[in-house]
C-alpha positions as CSV (number, residue, x, y, z in Angstrom):
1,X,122.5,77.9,91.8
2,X,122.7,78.3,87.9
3,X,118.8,77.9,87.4
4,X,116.1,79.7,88.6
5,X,112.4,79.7,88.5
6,X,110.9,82.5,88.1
7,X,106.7,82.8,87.9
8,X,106.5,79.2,86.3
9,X,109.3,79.7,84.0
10,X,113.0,77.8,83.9
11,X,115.7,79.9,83.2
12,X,119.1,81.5,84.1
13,X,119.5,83.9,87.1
14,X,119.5,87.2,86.2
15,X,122.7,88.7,86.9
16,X,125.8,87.1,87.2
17,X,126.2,87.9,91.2
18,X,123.2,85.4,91.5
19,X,124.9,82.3,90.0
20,X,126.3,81.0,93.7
21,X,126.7,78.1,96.0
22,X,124.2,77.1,98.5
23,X,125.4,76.3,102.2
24,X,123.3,72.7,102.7
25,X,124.9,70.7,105.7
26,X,125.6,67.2,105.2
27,X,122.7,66.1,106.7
28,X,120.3,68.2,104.9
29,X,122.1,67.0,101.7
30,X,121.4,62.9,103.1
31,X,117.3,64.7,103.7
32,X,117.5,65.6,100.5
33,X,118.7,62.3,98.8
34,X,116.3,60.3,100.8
35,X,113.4,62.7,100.0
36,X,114.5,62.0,96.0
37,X,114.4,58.0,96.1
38,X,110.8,58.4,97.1
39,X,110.0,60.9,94.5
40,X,108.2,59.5,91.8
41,X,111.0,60.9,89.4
42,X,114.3,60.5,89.6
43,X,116.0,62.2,86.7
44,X,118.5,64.8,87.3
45,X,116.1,67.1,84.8
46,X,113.0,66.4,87.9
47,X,112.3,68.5,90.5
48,X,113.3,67.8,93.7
49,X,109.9,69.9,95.5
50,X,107.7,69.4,92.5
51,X,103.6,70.0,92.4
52,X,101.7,67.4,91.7
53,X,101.6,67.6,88.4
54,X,105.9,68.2,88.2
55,X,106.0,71.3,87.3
56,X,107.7,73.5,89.7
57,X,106.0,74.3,92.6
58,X,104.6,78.2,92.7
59,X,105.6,80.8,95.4
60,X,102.3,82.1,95.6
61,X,100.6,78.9,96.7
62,X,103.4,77.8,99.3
63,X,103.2,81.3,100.4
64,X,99.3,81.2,100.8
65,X,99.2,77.7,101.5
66,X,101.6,76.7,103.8
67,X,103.3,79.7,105.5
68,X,100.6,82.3,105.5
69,X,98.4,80.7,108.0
70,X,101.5,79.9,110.4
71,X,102.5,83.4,110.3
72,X,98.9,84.5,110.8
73,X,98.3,82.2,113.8
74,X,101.5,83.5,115.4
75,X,99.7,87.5,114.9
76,X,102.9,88.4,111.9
77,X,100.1,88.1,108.9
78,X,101.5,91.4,107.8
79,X,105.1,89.6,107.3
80,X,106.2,89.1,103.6
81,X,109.3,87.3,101.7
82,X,111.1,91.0,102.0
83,X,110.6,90.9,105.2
84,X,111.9,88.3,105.9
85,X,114.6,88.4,103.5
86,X,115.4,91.3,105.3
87,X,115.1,90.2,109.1
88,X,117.7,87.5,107.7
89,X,120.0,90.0,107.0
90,X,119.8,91.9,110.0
91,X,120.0,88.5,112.7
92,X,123.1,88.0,110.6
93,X,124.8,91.1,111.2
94,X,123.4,91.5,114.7
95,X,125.4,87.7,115.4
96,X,128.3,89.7,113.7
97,X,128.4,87.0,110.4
98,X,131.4,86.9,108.4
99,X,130.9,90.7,106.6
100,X,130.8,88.7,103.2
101,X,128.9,86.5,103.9
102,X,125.8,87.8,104.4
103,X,126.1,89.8,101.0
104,X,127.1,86.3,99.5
105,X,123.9,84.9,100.8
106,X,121.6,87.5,99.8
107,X,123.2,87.9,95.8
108,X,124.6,91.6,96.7
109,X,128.5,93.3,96.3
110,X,129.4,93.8,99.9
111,X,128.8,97.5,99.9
112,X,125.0,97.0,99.5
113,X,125.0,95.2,103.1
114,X,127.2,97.3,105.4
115,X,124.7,100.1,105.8
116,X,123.4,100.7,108.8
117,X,119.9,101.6,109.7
């Protein structure tokens, strides 16, 4: 990932630990290709989730739109990105990941991930 958006805005990640690869299998990567024939825009500039408008899409309303109610009808309504950002890292660990990996995954140094508690 070289690009991020952050609250509407396009620009670079903010620390250089951020810039990494993302681990898409080759049949999400097919998904993905497939989903961008039918997208109305095809240029490498587009988005490939884009609102209706292209612009990129905003946290906040796939948050409140689209996984807010599912975690609400499952009784977690209380559940935020952070934690489960967090619950990520912890299932990792707890299936005893690849020590680095999980730190690569989450944009940390390995020492911020090997606490316990």
């Amino acid at each position: 990932m070289t690009e991020r958006v952050y609250e509407g805005v396009l620009d670079t990640p903010k620390t250089d630990k951020s810039i990494r690869k993302a681990a898409l299998t080759d049949g999400l990567m097919a998904s993905l290709e497939r989903w961008r024939e039918m997208s109305p825009s095809r240029s490498a500039e587009a988005f490939v989730f884009r609102s209706e408008c292209g612009t990129a899409l905003s946290k906040h309303n796939i948050w409140r739109r689209n996984i807010q109610p599912k975690l609400r009808a499952v009784g977690l309504a209380w559940c935020t990105f952070q934690v489960m950002r967090r619950t990520h890292s912890t299932l990792m660990k707890t299936l005893k990941a690849d020590p680095k990996l999980i730190p690569d995954q989450m944009g940390h140094t390995v020492d911020v991930n090997q606490c316990s508690g």
